[in-house]
Each structure stands twice: as C-alpha cells, then as structure tokens.
C-alpha positions as CSV (number, residue, x, y, z in Angstrom):
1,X,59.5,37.7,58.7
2,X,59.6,33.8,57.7
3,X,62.5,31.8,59.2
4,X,65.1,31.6,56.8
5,X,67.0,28.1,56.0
6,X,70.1,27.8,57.4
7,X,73.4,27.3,55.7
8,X,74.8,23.6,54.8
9,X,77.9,23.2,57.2
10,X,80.6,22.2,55.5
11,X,80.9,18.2,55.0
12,X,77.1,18.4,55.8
13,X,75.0,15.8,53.1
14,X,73.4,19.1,51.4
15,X,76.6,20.7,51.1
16,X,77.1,21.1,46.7
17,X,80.2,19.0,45.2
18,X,82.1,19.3,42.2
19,X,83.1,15.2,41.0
20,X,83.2,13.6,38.1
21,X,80.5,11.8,36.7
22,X,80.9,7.9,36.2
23,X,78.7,8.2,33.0
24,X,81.4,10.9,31.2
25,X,84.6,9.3,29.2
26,X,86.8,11.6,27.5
27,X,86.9,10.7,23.9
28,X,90.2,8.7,22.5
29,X,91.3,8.6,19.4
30,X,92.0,5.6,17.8
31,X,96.2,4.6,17.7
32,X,97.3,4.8,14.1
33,X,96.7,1.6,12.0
34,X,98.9,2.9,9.3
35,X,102.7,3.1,8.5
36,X,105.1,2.7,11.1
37,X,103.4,4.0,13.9
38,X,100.9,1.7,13.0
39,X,103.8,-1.4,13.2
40,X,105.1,-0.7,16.3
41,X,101.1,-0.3,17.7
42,X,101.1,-4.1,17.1
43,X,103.7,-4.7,19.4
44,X,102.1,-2.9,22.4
45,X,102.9,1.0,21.5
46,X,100.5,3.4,22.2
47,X,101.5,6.3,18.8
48,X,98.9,8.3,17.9
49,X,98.5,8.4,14.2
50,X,100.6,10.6,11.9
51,X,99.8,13.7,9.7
52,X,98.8,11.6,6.5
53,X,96.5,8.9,8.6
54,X,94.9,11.7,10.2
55,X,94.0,13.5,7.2
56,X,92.1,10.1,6.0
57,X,90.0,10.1,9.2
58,X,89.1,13.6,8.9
59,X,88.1,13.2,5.6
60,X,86.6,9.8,6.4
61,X,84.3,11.5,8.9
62,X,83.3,14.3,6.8
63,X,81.7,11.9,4.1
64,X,80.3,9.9,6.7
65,X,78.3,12.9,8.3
66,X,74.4,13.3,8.0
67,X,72.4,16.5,6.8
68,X,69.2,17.8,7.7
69,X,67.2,16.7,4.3
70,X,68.5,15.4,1.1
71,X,71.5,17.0,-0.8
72,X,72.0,16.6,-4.5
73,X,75.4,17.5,-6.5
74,X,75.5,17.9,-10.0
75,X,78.4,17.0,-11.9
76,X,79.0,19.2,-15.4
77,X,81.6,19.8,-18.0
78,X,79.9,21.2,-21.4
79,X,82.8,19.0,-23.0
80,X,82.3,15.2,-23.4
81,X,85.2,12.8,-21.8
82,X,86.1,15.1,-19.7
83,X,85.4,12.9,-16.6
84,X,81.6,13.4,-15.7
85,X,80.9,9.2,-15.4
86,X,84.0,8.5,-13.7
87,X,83.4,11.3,-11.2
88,X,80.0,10.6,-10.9
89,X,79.8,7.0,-9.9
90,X,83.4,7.5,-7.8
91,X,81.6,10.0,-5.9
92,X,78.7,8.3,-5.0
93,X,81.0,5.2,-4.3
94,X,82.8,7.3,-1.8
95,X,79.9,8.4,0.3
96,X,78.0,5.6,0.2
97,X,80.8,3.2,1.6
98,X,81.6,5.6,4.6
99,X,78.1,7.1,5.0
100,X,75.7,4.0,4.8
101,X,73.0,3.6,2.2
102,X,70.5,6.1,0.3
103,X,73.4,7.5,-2.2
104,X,71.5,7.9,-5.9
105,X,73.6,8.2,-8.9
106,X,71.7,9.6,-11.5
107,X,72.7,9.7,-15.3
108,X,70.8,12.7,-16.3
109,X,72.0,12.6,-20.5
110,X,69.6,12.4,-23.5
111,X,72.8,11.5,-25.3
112,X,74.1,8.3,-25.0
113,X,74.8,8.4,-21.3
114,X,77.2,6.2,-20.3
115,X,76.2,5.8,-16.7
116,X,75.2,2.9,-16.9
117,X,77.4,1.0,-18.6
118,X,80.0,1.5,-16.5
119,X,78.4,0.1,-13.3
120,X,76.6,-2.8,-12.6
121,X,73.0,-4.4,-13.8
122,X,70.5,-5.3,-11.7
123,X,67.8,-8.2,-12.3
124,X,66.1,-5.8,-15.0
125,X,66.7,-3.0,-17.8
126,X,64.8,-0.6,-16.6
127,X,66.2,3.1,-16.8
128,X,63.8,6.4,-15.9
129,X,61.7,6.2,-18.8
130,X,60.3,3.5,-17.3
131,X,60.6,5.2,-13.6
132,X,59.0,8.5,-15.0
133,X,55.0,7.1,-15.5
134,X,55.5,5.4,-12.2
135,X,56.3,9.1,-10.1
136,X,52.8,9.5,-8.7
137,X,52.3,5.8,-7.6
138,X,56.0,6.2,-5.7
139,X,55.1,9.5,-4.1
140,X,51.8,8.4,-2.7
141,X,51.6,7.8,0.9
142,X,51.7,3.9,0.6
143,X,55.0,3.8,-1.2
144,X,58.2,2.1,0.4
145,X,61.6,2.5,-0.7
146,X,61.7,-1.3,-1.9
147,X,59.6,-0.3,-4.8
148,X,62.3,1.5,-6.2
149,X,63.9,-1.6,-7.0
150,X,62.6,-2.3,-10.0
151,X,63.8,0.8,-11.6
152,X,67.3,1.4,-10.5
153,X,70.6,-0.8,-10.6
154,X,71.9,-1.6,-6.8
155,X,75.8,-1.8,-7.0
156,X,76.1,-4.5,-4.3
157,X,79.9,-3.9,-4.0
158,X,80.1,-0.2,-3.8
159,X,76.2,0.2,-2.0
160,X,74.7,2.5,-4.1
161,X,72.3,2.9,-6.7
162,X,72.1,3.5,-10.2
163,X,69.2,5.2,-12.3
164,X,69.9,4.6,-16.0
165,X,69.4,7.2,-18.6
166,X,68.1,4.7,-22.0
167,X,71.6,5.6,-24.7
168,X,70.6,3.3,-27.3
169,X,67.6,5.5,-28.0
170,X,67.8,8.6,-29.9
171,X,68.4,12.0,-27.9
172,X,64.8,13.1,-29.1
173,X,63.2,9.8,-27.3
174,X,65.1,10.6,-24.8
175,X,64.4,14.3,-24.3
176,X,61.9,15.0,-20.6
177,X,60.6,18.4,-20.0
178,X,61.2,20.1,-16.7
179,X,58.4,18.7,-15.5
180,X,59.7,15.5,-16.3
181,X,62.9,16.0,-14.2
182,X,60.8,17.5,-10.9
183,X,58.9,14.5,-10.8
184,X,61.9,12.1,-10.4
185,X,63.9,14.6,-9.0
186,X,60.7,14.2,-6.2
187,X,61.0,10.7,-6.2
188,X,65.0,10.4,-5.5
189,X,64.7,13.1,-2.9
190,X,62.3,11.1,-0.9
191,X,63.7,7.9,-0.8
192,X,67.7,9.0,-0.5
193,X,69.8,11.7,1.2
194,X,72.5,12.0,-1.1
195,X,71.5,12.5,-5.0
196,X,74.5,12.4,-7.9
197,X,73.7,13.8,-10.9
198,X,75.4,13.1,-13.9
199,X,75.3,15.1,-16.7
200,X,75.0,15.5,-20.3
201,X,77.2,18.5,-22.5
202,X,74.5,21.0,-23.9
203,X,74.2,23.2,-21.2
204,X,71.2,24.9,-22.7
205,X,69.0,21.8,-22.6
206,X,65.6,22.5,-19.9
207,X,67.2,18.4,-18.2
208,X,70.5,20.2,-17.8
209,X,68.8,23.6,-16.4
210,X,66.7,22.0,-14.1
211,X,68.9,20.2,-12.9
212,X,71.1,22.8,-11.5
213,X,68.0,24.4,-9.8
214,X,68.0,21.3,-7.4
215,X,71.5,21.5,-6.7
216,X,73.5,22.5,-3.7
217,X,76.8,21.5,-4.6
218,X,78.6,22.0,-8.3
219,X,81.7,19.5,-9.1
220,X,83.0,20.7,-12.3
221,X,85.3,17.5,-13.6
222,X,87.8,18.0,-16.3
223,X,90.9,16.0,-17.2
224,X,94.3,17.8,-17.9
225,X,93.6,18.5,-21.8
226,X,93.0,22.0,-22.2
227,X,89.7,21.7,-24.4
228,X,88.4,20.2,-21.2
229,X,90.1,22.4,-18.6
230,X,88.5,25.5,-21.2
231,X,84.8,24.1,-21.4
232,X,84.4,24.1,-17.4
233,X,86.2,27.2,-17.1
234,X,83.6,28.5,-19.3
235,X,80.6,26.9,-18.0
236,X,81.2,28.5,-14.5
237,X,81.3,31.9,-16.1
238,X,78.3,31.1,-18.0
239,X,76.8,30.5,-14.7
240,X,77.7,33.8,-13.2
241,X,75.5,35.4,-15.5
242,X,72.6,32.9,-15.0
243,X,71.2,34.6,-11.7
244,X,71.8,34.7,-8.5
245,X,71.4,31.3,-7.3
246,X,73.3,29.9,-10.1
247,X,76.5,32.4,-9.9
248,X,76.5,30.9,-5.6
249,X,77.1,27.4,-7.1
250,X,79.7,28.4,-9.4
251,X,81.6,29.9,-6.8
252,X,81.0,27.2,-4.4
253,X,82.3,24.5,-7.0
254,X,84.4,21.9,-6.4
255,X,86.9,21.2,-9.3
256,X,87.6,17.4,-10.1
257,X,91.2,17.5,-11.9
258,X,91.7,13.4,-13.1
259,X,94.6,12.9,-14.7
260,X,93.5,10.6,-17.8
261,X,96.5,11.1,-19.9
262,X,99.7,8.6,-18.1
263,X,102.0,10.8,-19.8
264,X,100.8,14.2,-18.5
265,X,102.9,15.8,-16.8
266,X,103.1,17.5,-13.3
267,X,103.4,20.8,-14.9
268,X,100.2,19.8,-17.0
269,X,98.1,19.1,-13.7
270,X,99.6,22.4,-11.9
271,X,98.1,24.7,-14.7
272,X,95.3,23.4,-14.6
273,X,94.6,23.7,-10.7
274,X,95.8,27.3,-10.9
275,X,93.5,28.0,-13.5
276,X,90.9,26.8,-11.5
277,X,91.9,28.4,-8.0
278,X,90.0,31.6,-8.2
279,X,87.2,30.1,-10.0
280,X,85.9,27.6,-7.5
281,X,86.5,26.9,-3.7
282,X,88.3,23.9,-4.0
283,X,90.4,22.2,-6.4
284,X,91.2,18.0,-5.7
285,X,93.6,16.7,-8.2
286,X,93.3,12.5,-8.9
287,X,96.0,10.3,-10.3
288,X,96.4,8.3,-13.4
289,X,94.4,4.7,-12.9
290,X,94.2,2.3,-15.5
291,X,91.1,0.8,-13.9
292,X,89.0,4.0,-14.8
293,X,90.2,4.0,-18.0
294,X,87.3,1.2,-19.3
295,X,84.7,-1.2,-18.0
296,X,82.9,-1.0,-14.6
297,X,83.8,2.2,-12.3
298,X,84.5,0.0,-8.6
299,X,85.9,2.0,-5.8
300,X,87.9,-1.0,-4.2
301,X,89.6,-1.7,-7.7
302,X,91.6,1.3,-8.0
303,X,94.9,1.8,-6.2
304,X,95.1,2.9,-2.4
305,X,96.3,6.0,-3.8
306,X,93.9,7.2,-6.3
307,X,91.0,5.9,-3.6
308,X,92.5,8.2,-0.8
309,X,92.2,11.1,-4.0
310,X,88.6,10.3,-4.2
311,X,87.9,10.0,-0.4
312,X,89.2,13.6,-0.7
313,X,87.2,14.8,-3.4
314,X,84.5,13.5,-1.2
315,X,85.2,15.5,1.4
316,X,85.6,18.8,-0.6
317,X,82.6,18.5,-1.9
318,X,80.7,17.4,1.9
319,X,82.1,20.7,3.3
320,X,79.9,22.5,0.9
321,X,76.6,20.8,1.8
C-alpha cells in the first residue's frame, strides 16, 4: 500500500487559512448629495442618503442597466394629443442621459408626425423615406454606425437620435408596407440598443401592426381628459384579442399619466390611475410643465420635479425589458 501524505501540523506553511483578500472591498454607497443630509455631508458628516434620494439612484441605475440585444418600446394611444411625442422623446431622453448612447427615437406616423418638430435638426432634412432605399447598403457587412448620420437628427443636448417621419407630405406618400418597417426596423436594431417608437392613432394601419410585433415593452400615454384616458383603455383591450403575443404586452404596459391640463385636479389624475391599475403593470403619473406644452421637448428644461417623474417612468418601463 503506497505511503500516505502526512497531515499539515498546525502553523505548518501548507496548513489552509481563512483571510481576507487585499483585492476584495466591500461596496459603499455614496453619502447623500441631497437635502439636509446632503448639507451637513459638506461639513464632514458621514448620512447616508434618505428615502427620496435613494429612490432616484435606484431608478437611476435601472435606466442605466444594459440588455442582452436591442430592446424597442412602442408608445400608443389611438387618440391624438394624448401625449405620444412628449413621451416619446422624454423617454428616450431619460435613458440615453443615464445609459450612454445608441437610444433611437423613432416617429413611426404617416400623419403629420410631430416628432420631429419638437426636437432638434441636424445638418440635413432627411427623414426615413430617404433612410428606407438606403436599408441594404446599411446592413451590409461594410456599414458603420457613422453612416447613419445622414439620415437621423442627433440631439447633442439630450444624446439621442431622431428618425423623422416626412408630415408635410400626405399620409398616402407617406404610407410603407410591412416590409417597409422590417427593413428599418433591421437597420435601428443593429446600430442601437434601445429603439422608441412613436406612434400614429389608426391602430389598424400594417406601420402601426408591425410595429407592435417588434416590441417588448408597451407605454400607453394618455393625459387626464377622459377621451384620452378611454382610447388607451380601449386599445389594450383591443390588444387582448389580437393573439397571444400582443395580449402579454398589453398586460405588461406601462401607463404614462401627464397631466397637460394646469387646472386638473388631483381627483382628475387619481381616476385616471385607478382606471388604469388592473389594466397594465404599472401606472407613473407626471406633473403639469409648461415647457412640454410647445417647442423643443429637452429633458434638462423641465423642472427637477417633472424630470425625477420621467426618470421614473424610465424605470417602469426598464423593469419590463
């Protein structure tokens, strides 16, 4: 029988210890920044931050995250002014200012979209009529993401980009088959990892259809007037009965609630979120602004309020990508 090895003594170099490693740092949060806590930080204190501060981070982080392959979200309402633009290009605002570049807004309407002329122009006037004959050059192997610059609108404040529907064209020049919306659908999904889609009303329209067959998260956005509130209501049952895939994104919806009347009332905003409650997974109310009410959507104009609303919106809808 072969010799056996003997046993380490105790203290002896072989012997197995438990130490801590020099490499290994326990993770510390940062001290709050905010409120008082944050105050009396300046002056050598060591609070962590409070409730409200927290929530920020949390949410900050979830918008910031990265996912295995693209993710699109389409934003409906069968009703027009309901909030679609502004939700749209606040959205993509909010994700691309935490999460970094490659955030697409995408103003999918063959009537008089208003995408675009509520954020900024690029160099050019190119929209995706001009993007669409261009698909196959941008998908072949030598393409580079710089080549997409000719066709969409960078918003140098807010870091994302803009692809233009053409509104001063008639819906019928404007109208792409399915096909149509595959091939730039192909085209957005290689070159950025976060696609917005903005919407037009006539929900049985193929651009519409298809393009809720590419998404994997729903944002319904509807102010506080009830035509509104009823139209998305109704467009998630609709969807129900669409199929399967369709009825999982209706469920899965986030609701946008904007507050676009001053005068509306608490009680106004309240009904509406309860209406929505058991028709979507979550419901993210935002506050009268006067700077969405015209001209350029921007992110850093609106009050620290409303953009803490959208940061949460943001991170409703990141939870279901």
């Amino acid at each position: 029988e072969p010799p056996q090895p003997a046993n380490p003594q105790p203290g002896s170099h072989k012997e197995q210890r438990d130490r801590h490693s020099f490499l290994l740092e326990e993770h510390r949060d940062e001290p709050a920044r905010m409120g008082v806590r944050g105050t009396l930080n300046k002056v050598g204190f060591t609070f962590a931050p409070g409730p409200f501060e927290q929530s920020i981070r949390d949410n900050e982080l979830l918008v910031s995250q990265r996912w295995p392959g693209p993710r699109t979200i389409a934003v409906v309402n069968g009703k027009g002014g309901a909030g679609k633009t502004p939700t749209t290009a606040l959205l993509s605002a909010v994700f691309a200012r935490y999460g970094g570049a490659g955030v697409l807004a995408w103003d999918n309407n063959q009537t008089r979209g208003t995408l675009g002329w509520r954020t900024e122009t690029g160099p050019h006037e190119h929209t995706l009529l001009e993007l669409l004959p261009e698909t196959g050059r941008l998908l072949s192997a030598g393409a580079q993401s710089a080549d997409l610059a000719q066709y969409v609108h960078h918003q140098p404040g807010e870091k994302y980009d803009v692809l233009r529907s053409k509104p001063i064209r008639l819906a019928s020049e404007n109208r792409l088959s399915p096909a149509d919306i595959d091939a730039i659908y192909a085209v957005a999904a290689r070159f950025y990892r976060l696609i917005v889609i903005d919407s037009g009303n006539d929900e049985s329209d193929p651009m519409w259809l298809r393009m809720i067959d590419h998404a994997d998260q729903l944002v319904v956005a509807t102010t506080t007037r009830s035509d509104h509130a009823e139209a998305g209501a109704l467009l998630l049952e609709a969807l129900e009965e669409r199929d399967e895939r369709s009825a999982h994104l209706a469920r899965e919806a986030v609701v946008v609630v904007t507050q676009a009347d001053p005068r509306a009332a608490v009680t106004d905003v309240q009904h509406v979120v309860a209406g929505y409650q058991d028709l979507s997974r979550e419901v993210v109310t935002i506050p009268f602004d006067q700077e969405m009410v015209d001209g350029h959507l921007r992110l850093g104009g609106l009050s620290p309020v409303t953009q803490h609303a959208w940061l949460a919106a943001g991170a409703a809808v990141a939870r279901g990508l």
